[in-house]
C-alpha positions in Angstrom: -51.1 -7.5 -27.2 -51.5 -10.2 -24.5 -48.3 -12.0 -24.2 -47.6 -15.1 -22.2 -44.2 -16.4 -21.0 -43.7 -20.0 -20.2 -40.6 -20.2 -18.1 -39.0 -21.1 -15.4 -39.4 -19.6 -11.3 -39.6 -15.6 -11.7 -37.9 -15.7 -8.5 -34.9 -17.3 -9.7 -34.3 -14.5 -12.7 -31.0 -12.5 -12.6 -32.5 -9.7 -14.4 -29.2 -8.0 -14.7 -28.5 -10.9 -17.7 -31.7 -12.5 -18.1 -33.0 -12.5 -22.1 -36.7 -13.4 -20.8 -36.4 -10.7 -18.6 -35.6 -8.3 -21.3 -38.2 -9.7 -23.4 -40.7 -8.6 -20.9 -39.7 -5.9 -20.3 -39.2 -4.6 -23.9 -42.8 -5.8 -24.2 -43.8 -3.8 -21.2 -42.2 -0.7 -22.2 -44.8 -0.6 -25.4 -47.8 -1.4 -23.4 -48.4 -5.1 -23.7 -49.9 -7.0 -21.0 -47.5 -9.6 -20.1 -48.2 -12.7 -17.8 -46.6 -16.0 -16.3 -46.9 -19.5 -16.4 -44.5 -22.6 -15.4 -44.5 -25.8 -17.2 -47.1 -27.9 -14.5 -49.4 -25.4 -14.8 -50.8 -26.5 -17.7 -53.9 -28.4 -18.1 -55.5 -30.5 -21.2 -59.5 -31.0 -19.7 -62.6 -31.5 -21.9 -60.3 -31.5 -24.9 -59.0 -27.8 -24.0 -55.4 -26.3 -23.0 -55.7 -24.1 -20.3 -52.8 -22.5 -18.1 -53.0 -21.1 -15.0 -51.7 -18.0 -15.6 -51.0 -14.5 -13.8 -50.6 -11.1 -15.2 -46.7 -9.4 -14.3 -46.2 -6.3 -13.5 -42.7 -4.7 -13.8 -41.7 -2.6 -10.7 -38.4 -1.3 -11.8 -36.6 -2.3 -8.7 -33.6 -4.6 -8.7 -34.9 -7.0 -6.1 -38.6 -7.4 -5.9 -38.6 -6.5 -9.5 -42.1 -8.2 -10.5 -45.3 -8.1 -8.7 -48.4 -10.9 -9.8 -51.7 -10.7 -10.0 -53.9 -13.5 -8.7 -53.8 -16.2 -10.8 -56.5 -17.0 -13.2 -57.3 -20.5 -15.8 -57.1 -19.5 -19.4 -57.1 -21.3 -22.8 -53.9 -20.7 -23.9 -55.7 -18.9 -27.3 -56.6 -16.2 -25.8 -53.2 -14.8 -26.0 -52.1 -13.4 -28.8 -48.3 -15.1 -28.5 -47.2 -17.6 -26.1 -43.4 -17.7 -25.5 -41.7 -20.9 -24.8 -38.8 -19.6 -22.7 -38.4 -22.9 -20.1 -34.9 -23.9 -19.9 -33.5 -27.3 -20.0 -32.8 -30.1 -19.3 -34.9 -31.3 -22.5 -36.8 -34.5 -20.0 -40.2 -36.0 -20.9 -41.7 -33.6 -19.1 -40.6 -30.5 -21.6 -41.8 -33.0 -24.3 -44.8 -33.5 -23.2 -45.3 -29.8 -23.1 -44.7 -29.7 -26.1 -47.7 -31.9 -27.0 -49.6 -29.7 -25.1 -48.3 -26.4 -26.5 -49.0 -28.2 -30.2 -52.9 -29.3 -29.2 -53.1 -25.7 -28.4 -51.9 -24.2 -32.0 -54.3 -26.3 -32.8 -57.0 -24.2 -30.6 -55.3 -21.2 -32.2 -52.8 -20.2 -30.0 -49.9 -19.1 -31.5 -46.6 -20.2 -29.9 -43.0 -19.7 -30.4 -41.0 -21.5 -31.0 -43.0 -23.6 -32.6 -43.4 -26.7 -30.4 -42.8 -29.1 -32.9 -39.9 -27.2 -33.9 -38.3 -27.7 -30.8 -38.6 -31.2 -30.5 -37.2 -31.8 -34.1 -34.2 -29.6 -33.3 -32.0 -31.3 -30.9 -29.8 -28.6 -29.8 -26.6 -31.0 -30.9 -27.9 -33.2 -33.5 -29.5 -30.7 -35.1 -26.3 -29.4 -37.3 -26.2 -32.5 -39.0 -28.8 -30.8 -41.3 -25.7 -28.4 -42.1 -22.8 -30.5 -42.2 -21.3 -28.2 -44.9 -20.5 -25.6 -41.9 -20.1 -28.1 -39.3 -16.1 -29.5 -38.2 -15.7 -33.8 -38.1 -18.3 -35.0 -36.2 -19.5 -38.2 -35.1 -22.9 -39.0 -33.3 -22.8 -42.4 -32.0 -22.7 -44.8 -28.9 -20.1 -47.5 -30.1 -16.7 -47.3 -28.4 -14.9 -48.4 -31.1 -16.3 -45.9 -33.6 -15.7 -43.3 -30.7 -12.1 -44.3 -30.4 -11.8 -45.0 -34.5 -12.6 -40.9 -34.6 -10.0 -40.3 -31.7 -7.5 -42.1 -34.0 -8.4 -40.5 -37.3 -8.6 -36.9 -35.8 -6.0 -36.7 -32.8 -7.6 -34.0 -30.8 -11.2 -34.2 -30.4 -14.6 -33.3 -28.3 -16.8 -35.6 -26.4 -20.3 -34.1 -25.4 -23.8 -35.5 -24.3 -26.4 -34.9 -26.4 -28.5 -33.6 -23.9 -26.1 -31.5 -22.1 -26.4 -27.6 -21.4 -24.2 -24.9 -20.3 -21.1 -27.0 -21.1 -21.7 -29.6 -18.5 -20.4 -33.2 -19.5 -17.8 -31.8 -22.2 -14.6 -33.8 -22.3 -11.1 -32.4 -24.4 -9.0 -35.6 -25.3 -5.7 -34.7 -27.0 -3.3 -36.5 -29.3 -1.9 -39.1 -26.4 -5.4 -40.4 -25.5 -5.0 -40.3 -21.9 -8.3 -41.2 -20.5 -10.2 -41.7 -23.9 -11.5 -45.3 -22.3 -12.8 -43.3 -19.3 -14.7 -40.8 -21.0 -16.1 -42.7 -23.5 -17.2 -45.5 -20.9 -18.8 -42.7 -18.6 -20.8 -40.3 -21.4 -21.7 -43.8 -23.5 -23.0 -45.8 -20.0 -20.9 -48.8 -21.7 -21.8 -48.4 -25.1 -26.0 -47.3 -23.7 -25.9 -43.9 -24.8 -25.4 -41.8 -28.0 -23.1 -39.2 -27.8 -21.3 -36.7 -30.5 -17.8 -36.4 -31.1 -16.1 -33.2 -33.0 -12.3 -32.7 -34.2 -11.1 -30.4 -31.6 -11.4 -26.6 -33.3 -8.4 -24.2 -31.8 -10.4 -21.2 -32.4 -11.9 -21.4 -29.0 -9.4 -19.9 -27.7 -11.3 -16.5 -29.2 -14.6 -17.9 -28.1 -17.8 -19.9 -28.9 -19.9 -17.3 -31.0 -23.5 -17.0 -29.8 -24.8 -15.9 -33.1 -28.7 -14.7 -32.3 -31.3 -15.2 -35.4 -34.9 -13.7 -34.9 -37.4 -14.6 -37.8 -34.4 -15.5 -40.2 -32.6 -12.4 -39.5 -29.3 -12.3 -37.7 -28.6 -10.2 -34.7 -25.4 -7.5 -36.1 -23.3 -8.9 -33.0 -22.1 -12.2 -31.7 -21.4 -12.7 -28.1 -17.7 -14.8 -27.6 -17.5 -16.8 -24.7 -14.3 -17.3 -24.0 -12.8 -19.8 -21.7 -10.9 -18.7 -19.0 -7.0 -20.4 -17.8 -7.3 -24.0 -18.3 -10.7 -24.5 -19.2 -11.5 -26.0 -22.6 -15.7 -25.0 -22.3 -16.3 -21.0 -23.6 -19.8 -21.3 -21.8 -20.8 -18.5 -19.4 -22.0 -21.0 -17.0 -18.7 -22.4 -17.0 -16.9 -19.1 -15.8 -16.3 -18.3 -19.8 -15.6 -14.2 -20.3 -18.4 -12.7 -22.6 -17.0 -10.8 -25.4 -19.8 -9.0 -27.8 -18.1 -8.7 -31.3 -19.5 -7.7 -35.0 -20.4 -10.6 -37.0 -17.6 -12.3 -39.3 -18.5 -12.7 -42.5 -18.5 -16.5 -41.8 -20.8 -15.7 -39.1 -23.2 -14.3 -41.5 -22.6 -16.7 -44.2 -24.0 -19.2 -41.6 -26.8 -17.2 -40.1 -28.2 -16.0 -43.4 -28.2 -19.5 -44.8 -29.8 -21.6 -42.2 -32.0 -18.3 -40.8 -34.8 -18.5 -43.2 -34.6 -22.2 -42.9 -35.0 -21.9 -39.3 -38.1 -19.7 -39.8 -39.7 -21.6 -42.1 -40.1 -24.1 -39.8 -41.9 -21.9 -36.9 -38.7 -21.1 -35.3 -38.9 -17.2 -34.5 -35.6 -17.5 -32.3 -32.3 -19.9 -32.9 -28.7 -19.1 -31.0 -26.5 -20.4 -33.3 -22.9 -21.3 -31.8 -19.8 -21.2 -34.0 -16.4 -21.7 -32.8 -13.8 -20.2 -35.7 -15.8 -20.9 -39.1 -17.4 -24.0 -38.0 -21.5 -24.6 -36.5 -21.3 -26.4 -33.5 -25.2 -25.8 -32.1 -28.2 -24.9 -33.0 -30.4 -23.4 -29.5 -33.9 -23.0 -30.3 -34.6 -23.9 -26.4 -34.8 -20.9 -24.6 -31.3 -18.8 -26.6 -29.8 -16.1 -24.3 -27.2 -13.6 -24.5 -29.6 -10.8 -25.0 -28.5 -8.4 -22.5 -24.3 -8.8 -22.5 -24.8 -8.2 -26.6 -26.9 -4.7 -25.5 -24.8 -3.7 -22.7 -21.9 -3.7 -24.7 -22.5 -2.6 -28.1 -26.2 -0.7 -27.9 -28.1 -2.7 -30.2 -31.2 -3.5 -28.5 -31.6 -7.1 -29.1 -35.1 -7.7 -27.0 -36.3 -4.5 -29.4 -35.4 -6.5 -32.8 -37.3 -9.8 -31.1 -40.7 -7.7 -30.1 -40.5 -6.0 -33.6 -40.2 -9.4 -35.1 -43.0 -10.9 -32.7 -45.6 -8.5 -33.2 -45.2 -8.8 -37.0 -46.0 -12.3 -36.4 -48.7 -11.8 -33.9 -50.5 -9.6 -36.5 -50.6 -13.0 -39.0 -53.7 -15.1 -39.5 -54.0 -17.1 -36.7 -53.1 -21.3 -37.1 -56.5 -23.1 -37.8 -57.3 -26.5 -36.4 -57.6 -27.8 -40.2 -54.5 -26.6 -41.5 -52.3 -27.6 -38.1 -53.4 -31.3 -38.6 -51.9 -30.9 -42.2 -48.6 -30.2 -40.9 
C-alpha cells in the first residue's frame, strides 16, 4: 500500500508519544510505502487535487528519526489511503482542506477520516447527538442563559467550542466567584457560543480517552488525571496518564455510537468520558496511542493498520456516488 499522512511539521514529532508516529511506523514495519504532506501543500489546478508529497523513510534513531525523499506533485488518488492526522486549531484553513480532501474522494482518493465527517463533528458539539450519555449541558452565547445554568446546577464547566488540549476551561463552583468574568471573556460580551456542563467529580480519576477504530473500541482507556489543583485531566495540561481496562459504561458508550461513527466515514473517534458521562467526541487527529501500548501491550497502531487495510481493500469512492452523498 501507498499511504499518505497529512500532518503537521515531522520535525516537531515526539515520537516517544506520537500516535502518527506509530501509525507510520506500524505501517512501515509491514512494508508499506509511507509519505508526507502538510496542509499548504495542496493544490486544486485544472480541476485536479494534487499534493506535493515526499516518500519517509524510518531510520530507527531517536533524533533524526525520518529521512525524505525529494518531493514530487501527485493526485492525491494515487494513494491508496490518505490520513488526515493535522492537529488543531480547527481555522478556515483546516476547512478549506477539507473541501479539498472531499473534491479528491471525488477523484477517488480514499481519505480518513472522512472530510466531511470532520467538519460535521465538532469535537464539543458533537455529543449533542448523544445526549442520553452526556451530563447537563448547555451550548450557548447568552449570559443570562449561562448564568441561569450556573444557578440551576451550582458547580459547573465553561469551555470554548473550539478549544484543544484543555486550554480556555474554566471550573466555577457553588459561590459564583468570577462567573461574570468568565462568561464575559469566553462569550466576547455575549459574541461567542460556548458550552457549559454540570461539574462531574469523577475527574478526579480522569478524563477517559476511549479510542474507537472502524466502530470497534480499543480494550483500554487512557485516564488523564489532573494533577494538585488543576481542574483540566488533559496531558497538555500536566494531567498524569493512567491506561485502564474499559468500564462497562465505557463500552456501553463506545459500542453504541462506534458503528454510528463509522457509518459516517469516520475510521478513528477518541471518545472522552469523565465517570459515566461523554464529554467529546475527537475525530481530529485522536492520540493516546502509545501511553495505552506502553503500559498495557495492546498494540493500538496494529488494531488501526488492520482496520485500514480492510478498508483500503474496498471499492474505491466513484465521482457519481460522492455527489450523492
Amino acid at each position: 500500500m501507498k499511504i499518505a499522512f497529512l500532518a503537521d511539521p515531522l520535525s516537531g514529532f515526539k515520537i516517544y508519544k506520537d500516535s502518527t508516529f506509530a501509525m507510520m511506523r506500524e505501517a512501515a514495519r509491514r512494508g508499506h510505502a509511507i509519505y508526507f504532506f502538510e496542509q499548504r501543500d495542496m493544490v486544486l489546478e485544472e480541476g485536479v487535487v494534487t499534493a506535493s508529497v515526499a516518500r519517509v523513510h524510518l531510520t530507527g534513531e531517536p533524533e533524526a528519526w525520518y529521512r525524505l525523499d525529494p518531493a514530487e506533485s501527485l493526485p492525491l488518488s494515487a494513494f491508496d489511503a490518505v490520513l488526515e492526522r493535522k492537529d488543531p486549531p480547527f481555522d478556515m484553513e483546516y476547512v478549506y482542506a477539507t473541501y479539498l480532501l472531499e473534491l479528491a474522494e471525488r477523484q477517488g482518493a480514499r481519505v480518513f477520516n472522512r472530510p466531511s465527517a470532520i467538519r460535521d463533528h465538532n469535537e464539543k458539539l458533537a455529543i449533542g447527538q448523544f445526549s442520553e450519555f452526556t451530563s447537563p449541558t448547555l451550548v450557548s452565547s447568552d449570559p443570562a442563559r449561562l448564568r441561569a445554568f450556573h444557578a440551576k446546577h451550582g458547580d459547573v464547566i465553561l469551555k470554548p467550542l473550539d478549544g484543544m488540549g484543555g486550554a480556555g476551561i474554566f471550573r466555577v463552583r457553588e459561590d459564583g466567584m468570577n462567573l461574570g468574568s468568565v462568561i464575559e471573556t469566553l462569550t466576547g460580551n455575549g459574541r461567542h457560543t460556548i458550552m457549559a456542563q454540570k461539574y462531574i467529580p469523577a475527574i478526579v480519576k480522569g478524563d477517559k480517552r476511549v479510542l474507537v477504530i472502524d466502530g470497534k473500541p480499543v480494550p483500554f482507556a487512557l485516564a488523564r488525571i489532573p494533577q494538585g489543583n488543576e481542574v483540566r485531566g488533559n496531558l497538555a495540561a500536566g494531567g498524569l496518564g493512567v491506561a485502564q481496562p474499559l468500564t462497562a459504561r465505557d463500552r456501553e458508550i463506545a459500542e453504541a455510537l462506534g458503528p454510528v461513527l463509522a457509518a459516517r466515514g469516520l475510521l478513528l473517534v477518541g471518545l472522552d468520558v469523565i465517570g459515566d458521562f461523554l464529554t467529546e467526541v475527537n475525530v481530529t487527529s485522536p492520540t493516546c496511542f502509545q501511553e495505552i501500548t506502553d503500559q498495557t501491550g495492546f498494540d493500538v497502531a496494529a488494531m488501526f493498520i488492520d482496520a485500514l487495510e480492510l478498508r483500503a481493500q474496498q471499492p474505491r469512492q466513484s465521482a457519481a456516488s460522492a455527489l450523492e452523498r
